[in-house]
N, C-alpha and C positions, 0 to 999 in steps of 0.2 A: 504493500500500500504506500510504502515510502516513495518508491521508484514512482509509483501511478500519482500520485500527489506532485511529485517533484516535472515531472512530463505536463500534467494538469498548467500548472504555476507559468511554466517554460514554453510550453508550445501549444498555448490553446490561441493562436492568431494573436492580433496587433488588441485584441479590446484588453488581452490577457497580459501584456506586453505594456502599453499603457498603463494600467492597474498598477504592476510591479514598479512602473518606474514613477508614477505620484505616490507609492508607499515609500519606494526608497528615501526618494527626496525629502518628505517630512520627518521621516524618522532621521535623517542624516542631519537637519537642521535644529533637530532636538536634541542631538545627539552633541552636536557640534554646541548648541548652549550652554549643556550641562556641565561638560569639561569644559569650559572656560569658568562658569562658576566656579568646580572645585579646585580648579588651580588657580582662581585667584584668593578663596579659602586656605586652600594648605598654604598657599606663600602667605598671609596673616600670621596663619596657626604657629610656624618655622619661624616666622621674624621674632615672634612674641614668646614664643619657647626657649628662644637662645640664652643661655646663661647670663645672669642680669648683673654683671657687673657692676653698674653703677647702684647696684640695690646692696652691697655690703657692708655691712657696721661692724661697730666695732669697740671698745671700750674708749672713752676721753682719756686724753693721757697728760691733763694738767693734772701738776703735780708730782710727776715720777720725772726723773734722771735717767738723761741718755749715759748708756755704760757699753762697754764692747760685747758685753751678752747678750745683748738685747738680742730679739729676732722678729721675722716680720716684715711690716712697712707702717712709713704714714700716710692716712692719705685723706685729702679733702676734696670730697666732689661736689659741684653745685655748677645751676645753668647759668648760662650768662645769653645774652639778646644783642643779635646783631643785625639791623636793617630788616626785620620784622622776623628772623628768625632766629630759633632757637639753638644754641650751641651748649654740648654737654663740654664740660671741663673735672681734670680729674687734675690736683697737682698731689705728686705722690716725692716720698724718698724713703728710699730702701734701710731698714734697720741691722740685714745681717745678710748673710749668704743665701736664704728661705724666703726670702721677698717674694710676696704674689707677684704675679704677672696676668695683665692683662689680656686676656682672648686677642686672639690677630698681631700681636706683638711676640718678639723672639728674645727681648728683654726689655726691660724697662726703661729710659730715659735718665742717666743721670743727672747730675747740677748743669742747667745753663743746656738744657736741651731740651726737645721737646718733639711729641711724634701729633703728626694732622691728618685726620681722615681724607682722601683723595680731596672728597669737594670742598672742603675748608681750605686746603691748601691752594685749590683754584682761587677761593675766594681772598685767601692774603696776601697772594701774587697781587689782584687787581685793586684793593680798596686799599686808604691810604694809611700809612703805618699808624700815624697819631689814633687813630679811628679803631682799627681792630688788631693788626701786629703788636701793638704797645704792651698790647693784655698778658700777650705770651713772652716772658724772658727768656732769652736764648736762641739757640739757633733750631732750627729745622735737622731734626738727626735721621728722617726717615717718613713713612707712610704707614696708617694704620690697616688692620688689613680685613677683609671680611667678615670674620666673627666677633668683633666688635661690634660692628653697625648692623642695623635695622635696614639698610638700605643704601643703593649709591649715592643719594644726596644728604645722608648725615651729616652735620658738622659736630665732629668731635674732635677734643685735643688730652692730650697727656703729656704733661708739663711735668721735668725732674724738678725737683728743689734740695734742697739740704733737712736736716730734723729739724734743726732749728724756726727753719722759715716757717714750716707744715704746722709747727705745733703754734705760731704766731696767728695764725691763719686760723678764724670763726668756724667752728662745725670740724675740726681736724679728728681724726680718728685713727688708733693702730688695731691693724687687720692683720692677721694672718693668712686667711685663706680668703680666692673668689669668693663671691656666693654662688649658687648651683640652681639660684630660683628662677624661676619663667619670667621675662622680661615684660610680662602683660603689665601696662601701666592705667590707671584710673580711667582712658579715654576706650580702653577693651571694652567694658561693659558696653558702651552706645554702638563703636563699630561690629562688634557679635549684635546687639540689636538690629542692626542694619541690614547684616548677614542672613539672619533670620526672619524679618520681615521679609525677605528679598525671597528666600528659600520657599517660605508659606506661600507669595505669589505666584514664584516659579515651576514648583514641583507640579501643581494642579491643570496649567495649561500643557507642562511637556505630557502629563498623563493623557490630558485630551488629544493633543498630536499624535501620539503614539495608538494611543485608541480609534480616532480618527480615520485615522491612513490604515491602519489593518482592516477599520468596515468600510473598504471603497468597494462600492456594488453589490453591499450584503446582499442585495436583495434578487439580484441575478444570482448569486454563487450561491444563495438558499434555494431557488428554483432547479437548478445543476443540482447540487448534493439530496434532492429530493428526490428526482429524477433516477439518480444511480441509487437513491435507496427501494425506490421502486422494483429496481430489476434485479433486486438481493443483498443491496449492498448492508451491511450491521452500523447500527450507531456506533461502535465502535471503530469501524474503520472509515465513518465518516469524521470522524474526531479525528483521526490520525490524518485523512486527505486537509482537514480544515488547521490543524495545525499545522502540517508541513508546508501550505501556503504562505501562514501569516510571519512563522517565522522565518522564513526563508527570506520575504521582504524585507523583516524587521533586520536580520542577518546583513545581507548586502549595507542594508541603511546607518546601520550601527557601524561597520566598518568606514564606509564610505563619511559617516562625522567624522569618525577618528582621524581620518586620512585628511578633512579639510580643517577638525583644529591643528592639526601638526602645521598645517600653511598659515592659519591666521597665529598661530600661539606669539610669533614676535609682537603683533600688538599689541596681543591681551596683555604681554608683560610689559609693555608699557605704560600700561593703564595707571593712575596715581589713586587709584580708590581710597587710601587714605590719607592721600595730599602729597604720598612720596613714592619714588618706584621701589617695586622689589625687586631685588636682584632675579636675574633671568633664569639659573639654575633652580629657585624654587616655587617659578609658577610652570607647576605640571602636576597631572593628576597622580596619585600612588598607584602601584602597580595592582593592589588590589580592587583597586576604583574602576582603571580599565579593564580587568576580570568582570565586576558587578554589572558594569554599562552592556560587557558584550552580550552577559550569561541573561541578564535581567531583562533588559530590551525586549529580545524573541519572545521571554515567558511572559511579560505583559501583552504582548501582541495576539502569542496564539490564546491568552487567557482571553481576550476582547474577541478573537475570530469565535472561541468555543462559543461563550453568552450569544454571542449573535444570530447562531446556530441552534439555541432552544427551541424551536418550532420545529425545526426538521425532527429533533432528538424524540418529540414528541411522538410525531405520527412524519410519514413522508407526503399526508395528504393538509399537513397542517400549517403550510406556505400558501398553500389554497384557502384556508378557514382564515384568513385576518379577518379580524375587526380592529373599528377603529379606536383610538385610546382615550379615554378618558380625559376630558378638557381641563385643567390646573384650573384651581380654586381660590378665591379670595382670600382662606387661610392665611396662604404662602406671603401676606404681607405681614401677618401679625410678629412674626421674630423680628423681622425687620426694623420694626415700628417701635414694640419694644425696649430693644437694643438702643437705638437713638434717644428713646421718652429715659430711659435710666443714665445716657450720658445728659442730660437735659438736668437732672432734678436729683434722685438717689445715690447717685456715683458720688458725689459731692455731701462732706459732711466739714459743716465750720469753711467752709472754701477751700475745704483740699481734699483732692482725689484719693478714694477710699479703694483699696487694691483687689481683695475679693469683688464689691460691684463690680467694679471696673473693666478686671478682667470677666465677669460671666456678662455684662453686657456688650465689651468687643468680639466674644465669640456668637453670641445673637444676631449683631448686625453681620456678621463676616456670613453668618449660616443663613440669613434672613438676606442674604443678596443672592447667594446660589437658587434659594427657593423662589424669593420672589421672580425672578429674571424669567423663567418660562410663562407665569399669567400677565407678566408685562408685555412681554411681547405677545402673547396672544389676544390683549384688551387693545393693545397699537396697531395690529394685524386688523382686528375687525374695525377699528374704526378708519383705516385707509380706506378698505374697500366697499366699507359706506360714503365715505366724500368722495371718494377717488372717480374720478369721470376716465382714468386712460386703461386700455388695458393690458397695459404692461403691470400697471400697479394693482388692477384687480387681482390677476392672475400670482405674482408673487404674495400677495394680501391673504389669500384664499389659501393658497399651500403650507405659509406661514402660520394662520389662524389652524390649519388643519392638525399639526403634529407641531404646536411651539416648543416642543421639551428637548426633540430634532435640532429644531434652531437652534435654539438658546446653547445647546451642547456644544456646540462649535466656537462658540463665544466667549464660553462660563471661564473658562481659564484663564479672563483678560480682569476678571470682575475685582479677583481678590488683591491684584497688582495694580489696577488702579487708586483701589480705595486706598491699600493702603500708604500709595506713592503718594494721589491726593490731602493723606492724613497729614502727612511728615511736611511735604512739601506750603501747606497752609500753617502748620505751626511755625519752622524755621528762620522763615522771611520774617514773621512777627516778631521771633527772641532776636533775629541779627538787630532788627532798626531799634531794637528797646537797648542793641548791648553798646549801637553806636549812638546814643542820646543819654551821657551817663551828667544827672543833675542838669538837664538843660545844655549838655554841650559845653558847661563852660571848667569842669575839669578833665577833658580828652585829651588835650595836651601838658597834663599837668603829672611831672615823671617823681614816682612812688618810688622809698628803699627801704626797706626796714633795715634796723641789724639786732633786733632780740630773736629769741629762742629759748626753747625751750632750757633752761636750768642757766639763761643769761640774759639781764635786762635789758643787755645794750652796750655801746660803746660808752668808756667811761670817761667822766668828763674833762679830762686829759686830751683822749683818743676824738671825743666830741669837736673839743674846739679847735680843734688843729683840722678838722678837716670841714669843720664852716668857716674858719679863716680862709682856707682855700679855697671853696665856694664862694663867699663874698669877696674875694679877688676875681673873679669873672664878671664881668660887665656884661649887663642885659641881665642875671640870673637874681632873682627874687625864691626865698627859703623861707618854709616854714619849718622849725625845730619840732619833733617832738618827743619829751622826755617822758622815763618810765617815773610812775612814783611807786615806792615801796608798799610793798604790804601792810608795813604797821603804819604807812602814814595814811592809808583811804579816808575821807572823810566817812566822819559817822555813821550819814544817812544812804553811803555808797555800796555798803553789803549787799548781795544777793540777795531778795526777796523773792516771795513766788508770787506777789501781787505791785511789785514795788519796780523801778530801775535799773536794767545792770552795773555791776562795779564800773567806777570811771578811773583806770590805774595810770592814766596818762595826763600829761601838762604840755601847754602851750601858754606862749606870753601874748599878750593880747595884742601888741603892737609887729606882732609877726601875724596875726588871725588876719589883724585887718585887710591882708594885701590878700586872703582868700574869703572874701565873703560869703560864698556858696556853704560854707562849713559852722556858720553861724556868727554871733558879734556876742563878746563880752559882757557883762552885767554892769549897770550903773548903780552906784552905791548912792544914799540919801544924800549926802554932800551931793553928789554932780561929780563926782570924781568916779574914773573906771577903775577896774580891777586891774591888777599889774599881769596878772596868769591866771589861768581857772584851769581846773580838771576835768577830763571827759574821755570817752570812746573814741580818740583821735586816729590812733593808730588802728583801728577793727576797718577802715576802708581803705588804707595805704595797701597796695597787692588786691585789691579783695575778688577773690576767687568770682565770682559771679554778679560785673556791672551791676546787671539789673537791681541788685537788693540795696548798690551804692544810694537810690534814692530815700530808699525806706529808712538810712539810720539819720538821715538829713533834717534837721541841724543839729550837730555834735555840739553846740554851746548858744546857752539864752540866757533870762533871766533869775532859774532857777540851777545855775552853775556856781558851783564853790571856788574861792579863792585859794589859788597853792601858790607854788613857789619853787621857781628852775635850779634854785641852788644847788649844789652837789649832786643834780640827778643827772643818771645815765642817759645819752642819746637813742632813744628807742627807733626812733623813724624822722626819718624827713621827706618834706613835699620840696618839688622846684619847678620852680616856669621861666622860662626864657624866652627872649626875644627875637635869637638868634637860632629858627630851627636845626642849621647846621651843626651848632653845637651839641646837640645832643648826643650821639656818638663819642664826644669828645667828654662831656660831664658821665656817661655810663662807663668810660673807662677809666675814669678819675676814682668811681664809687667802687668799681670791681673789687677791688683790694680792700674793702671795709663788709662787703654785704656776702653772705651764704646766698640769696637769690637773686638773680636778673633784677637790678631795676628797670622799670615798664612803665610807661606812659599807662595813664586810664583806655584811653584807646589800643595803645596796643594789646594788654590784658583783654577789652574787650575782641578784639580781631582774633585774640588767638582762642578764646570760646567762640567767638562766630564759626571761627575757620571749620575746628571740629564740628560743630553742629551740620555744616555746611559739608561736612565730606561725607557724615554719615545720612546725611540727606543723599549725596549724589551716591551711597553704595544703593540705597532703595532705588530712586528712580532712573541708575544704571539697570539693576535688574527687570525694572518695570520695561525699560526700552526693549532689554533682551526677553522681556516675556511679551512681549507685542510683534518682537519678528518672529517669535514662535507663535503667536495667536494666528498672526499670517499666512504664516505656513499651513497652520490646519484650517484656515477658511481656504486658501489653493485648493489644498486638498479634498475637504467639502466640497466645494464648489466641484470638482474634475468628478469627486466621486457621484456628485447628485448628474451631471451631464451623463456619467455613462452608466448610471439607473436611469435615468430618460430621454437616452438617444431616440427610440423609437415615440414618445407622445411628441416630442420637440421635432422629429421631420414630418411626423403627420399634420401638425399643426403649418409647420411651413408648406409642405401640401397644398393644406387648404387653406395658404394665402397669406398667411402670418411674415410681416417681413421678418429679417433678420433680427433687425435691433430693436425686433419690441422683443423678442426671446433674450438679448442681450440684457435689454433694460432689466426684463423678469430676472435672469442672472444674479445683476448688479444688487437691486432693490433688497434681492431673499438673503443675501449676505448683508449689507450696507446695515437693512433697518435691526436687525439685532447685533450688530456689533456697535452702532451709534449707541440704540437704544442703554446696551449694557454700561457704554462707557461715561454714559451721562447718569447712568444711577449710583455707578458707584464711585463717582468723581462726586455729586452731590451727599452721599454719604458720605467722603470723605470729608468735605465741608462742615456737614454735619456735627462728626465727630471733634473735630477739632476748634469748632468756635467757644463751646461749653468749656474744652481747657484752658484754652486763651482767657477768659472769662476768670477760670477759678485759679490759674495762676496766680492772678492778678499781677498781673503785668500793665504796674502800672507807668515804667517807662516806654511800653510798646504800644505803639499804635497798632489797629489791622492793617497787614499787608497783603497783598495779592501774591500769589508763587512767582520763584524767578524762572527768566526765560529758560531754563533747564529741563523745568517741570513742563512748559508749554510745547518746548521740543521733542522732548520724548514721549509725552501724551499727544501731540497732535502731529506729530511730523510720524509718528509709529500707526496713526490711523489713517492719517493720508499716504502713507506706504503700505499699510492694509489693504485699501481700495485700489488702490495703483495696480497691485500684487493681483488681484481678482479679473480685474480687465485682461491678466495675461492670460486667461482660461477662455475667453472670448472667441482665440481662433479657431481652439478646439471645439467650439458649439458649430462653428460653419461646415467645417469637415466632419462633424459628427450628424450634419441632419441632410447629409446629402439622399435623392430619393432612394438612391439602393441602400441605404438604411431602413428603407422602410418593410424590406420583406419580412417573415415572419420565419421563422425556425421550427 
């Protein structure tokens, strides 16, 4: 039965022939998706698995004496910011002959050297020394090598030093060993979100595709395997003739992806999915990936040819016994409906999104689009072919309204990849413009440094003034100090309460406040005379991890603010504005040598949360693009397979006088209106979803914004490639209804 299946498949004329090669096709273009998905996953998974280097601690080593026993190293890592991106820096110096070593490195850097990752090194060739060479002392002893970096466009550096300098140096630590941990950093969680949304959209249309292209012509090949059940043949070995078709397709088709991501794979590895490339040896699927794809493929295929085959299994006279199916009911909107009325109203408790709702009413709407989408399209069906005066649009209207679950099936995969690109891509835009309006705009230019930490208040006031003497030696720079106050000194009324203020452990002098008004104005005493300093929450928005919340602690100082006093207190933080944007570069590598973190402008802080937000935006509606040239492909495919289930109604109709392009328009229309339809429901549910967050956010630096043109491109420019795609099936209708189509068999 193998042989006679594989003959069947092979040589049963050009209709058989045709069939095999729009199955291949689809399945190769799924196929071909899929592994670009998982290779751009595992090169994530590899980047973020690499031994975390910069993730090792280690004991502080004030207080102890360097001696010739020692062993080990020192080392102090922290980021520094250059031209809006980020550079890790490690300065390290060896304590004994057992000194770690860095990944990618064959030694370490002694005193007065230093190693650069390739594209750092590009970058302190071209920019000018005062600006970012000055940071690193010494010479260039080498290049860092692969296993250090996350990727070719890292900047990293590893700077020798002496013990002495290391242990001088905020945050210094001795280490004995790497650490061995997964390099996943705090920004993993959103991009695996991304991943995963992407996956959820994905996986459902390549099933459709795959599903798809295996039932081209069920309805002829049920009339065939009836026929030969008639004249003896066993369910059984019609199950084996129906498998050995579908896999044999899906076979070819699965090969044939492999063979065209191998041609595209150089792009996908250029793809920046998370703002940077990965190196090109780790975008490719694992060996057992390609095992799953080949083995899994076929078994999904013949598992869709067997179900399609239920009526023959049945009786061989039971391809004869249809009836019609049962019309999709009003039901199918209530999950729907649901879903959205819960993000509306119950999801939300006190204004923040409650995670059990939450999540049981994102899986209602996600379930309540699959379902609703067949009675939409058939309440859209029947109301064309009541207005509709052409009939082209009757005729698609009537076939559409007859069997919409048909329709909708060819679509449904596009449903879940919209909404949820819709979702992301409606939030996004809102948090970028709230993270670029931080207080009204008028501290975005205004460059943030802390130097406390934890078990250190700050620079002390020794360390303080010697480097605002510096500061105030630059012309155009205006400073705002801010000092740590001690524990025992909080005012009174500054404790932690659970209905009261938080601690205020910070001082500014008032005539430093004044050149920042946005931060609030000093208190006037019953005289008319002001406060010389007051304490407050100064230092909680210098760095502060998330613009948006900049506005909520605003105003740090009023009329209910205590009077302190800068005397003997440690330098906790300083703000600076300058006149001179150039300078900037030049005051950030002044501060490098006092601050553990990058000093950042409020704007750049914001840009670098936009950015991420913004890339794990473009992971979803990259995959949304790539699930809409797979939605394509199985509308082809549909489309080719409903032409050659109605070669013969479509030349009798031309027969009798039907031009050509009214069967074209009918073509057009039975695919058009439920892939429109679909992508406007679940683009409005996306909508949906997403206004009630924005809402209970309360985001209240964000205005609503509209998606950026990314989202418009991929959502429309993937449906006007849709439609495009569908026209190509057009010529096959001319050639398929020529009159000697019309005999009968």
């Amino acid at each position: 039965m193998i042989r006679l299946g594989l003959r069947l498949s092979l040589s049963s004329g050009r209709e058989a022939a045709a069939r095999l090669a729009l199955i291949v096709v689809g399945v190769a273009a799924g196929v071909a998706v899929l592994l670009a998905t998982l290779s751009l996953f595992n090169a994530f998974q590899a980047t973020g698995g690499r031994p975390c280097w910069e993730c090792t601690t280690g004991s502080a080593p004030s207080g102890w004496a360097l001696d010739a026993t020692a062993d080990g190293a020192l080392w102090n890592y922290h980021e520094d910011f250059y031209g809006g991106r980020t550079i890790k820096r490690l300065d390290a110096a060896a304590l004994g002959t057992r000194a770690p070593v860095v990944p990618g490195l064959s030694r370490m850097p002694g005193p007065g050297q230093y190693y650069a990752s390739p594209a750092l090194a590009g970058l302190l060739d071209s920019a000018p020394r005062e600006e970012l060479a000055a940071r690193f002392p010494g010479t260039r002893a080498g290049l860092i090598g692969d296993a250090a970096l996350s990727g070719p466009d890292e900047l990293v550096v590893v700077v020798g030093q002496t013990p002495d300098q290391v242990v001088a140096m905020p945050g210094a630590r001795q280490v004995d060993t790497v650490s061995t941990e997964p390099a996943f950093d705090d920004s993993a969680d959103v991009y695996r979100f991304g991943f995963g949304m992407a996956a959820v959209g994905l996986i459902v249309p390549l099933l459709v595709l795959v599903g798809t292209a295996t039932r081209l012509a069920a309805a002829r090949r049920e009339t065939r395997f009836a026929a030969i059940r008639l004249v003896g043949a066993t369910t059984r070995q019609i199950n084996v003739l129906a498998t050995v078709d579908a896999a044999l397709g899906a076979l070819v088709g699965a090969l044939t992806g492999l063979a065209i991501f191998q041609l595209v794979r150089p792009a996908v590895a250029g793809v920046r999915i998370t703002g940077a490339r990965f190196f090109p040896g780790l975008v490719a699927p694992h060996a057992w990936q390609y095992a799953a794809v080949l083995c899994g493929v076929p078994v999904v295929a013949a598992c869709a040819a067997l179900w399609s085959l239920r009526r023959v299994r049945i009786s061989p006279l039971g391809v004869a016994r249809k009836t019609a199916a049962s019309p999709p009911r009003a039901w199918r909107m209530i999950p729907l409906l649901a879903g959205l009325g819960m993000f509306a109203g119950p999801v939300y408790r006190n204004g923040e999104p409650d995670d059990l709702p939450a999540v049981v009413a994102l899986a209602l709407v996600m379930a309540g689009l699959m379902l609703a989408g067949p009675w939409l399209t058939m309440v859209a069906a029947r109301l064309a072919a009541r207005l509709t005066r052409g009939g082209a649009t009757l005729l698609a209207a009537r076939r559409l309204a007859a069997d919409p679950k048909t329709a909708f099936r060819s679509v449904s995969g596009l449903v879940l990849a919209v909404f949820i690109g819709t979702t992301i891509a409606a939030l996004v835009p809102t948090v970028v413009a709230g993270q670029q309006q931080v207080a009204g705009g008028t501290l975005n230019d205004v460059l943030g440094a802390r130097f406390d930490r934890p078990g250190v208040s700050g620079l002390s006031p020794r360390a303080g003034t010697e480097l605002l003497d510096r500061l105030h030696a630059r012309p155009g720079v205006d400073v705002l100090p801010i000092y740590a106050l001690p524990v025992n000194a909080l005012p009174i009324d500054a404790g932690p309460r659970p209905d009261g203020p938080p601690p205020m452990p910070y001082v500014v002098e008032c005539t430093d406040l004044a050149r920042f008004p946005v931060l609030g104005r000093c208190p006037v005493n019953i005289d008319g005379r002001g406060a010389q300093a007051v304490a407050g929450n100064f230092a909680r928005i210098v760095g502060a991890d998330n613009p948006l919340t900049v506005d909520r602690l605003l105003p740090l100082a009023g009329p209910a603010s205590p009077h302190a006093s800068t005397d003997g207190l440690d330098l906790a933080a300083i703000m600076i504005t300058t006149r001179d944007p150039a300078a900037l570069e030049r005051l950030r590598t002044l501060l490098s040598g006092y601050t553990v973190e990058a000093p950042m402008t409020f704007a750049e802080v914001a840009e670098v949360r936009a950015d991420l937000y913004v890339r794990a935006e473009n992971v979803a509606l990259a995959m949304v693009g790539l699930t809409l040239v797979a939605g394509a492909c199985g509308l082809v495919v549909a489309a080719g397979g409903g032409l050659v289930e109605r070669r013969r109604p479509f030349t009798l109709l031309r027969l009798a006088g039907t031009p050509t392009r009214t069967l074209a328009a009918v073509v057009l229309l039975e695919s058009a209106l439920p892939l429109v339809l679909a992508a406007a429901l679940a683009a409005g549910s996306g909508f949906g979803v997403a206004e009630p967050l924005i809402d209970a956010l309360a985001m209240r630096s964000a205005s609503i914004a509209m998606p950026g043109p990314v989202y418009f491109a991929s959502l429309g420019g993937g449906l006007a490639a849709s439609l495009l795609v569908i026209l190509t099936t057009l010529p096959l209708l001319r050639r398929m209804t020529t009159p000697d189509n019309a005999r009968f068999e």
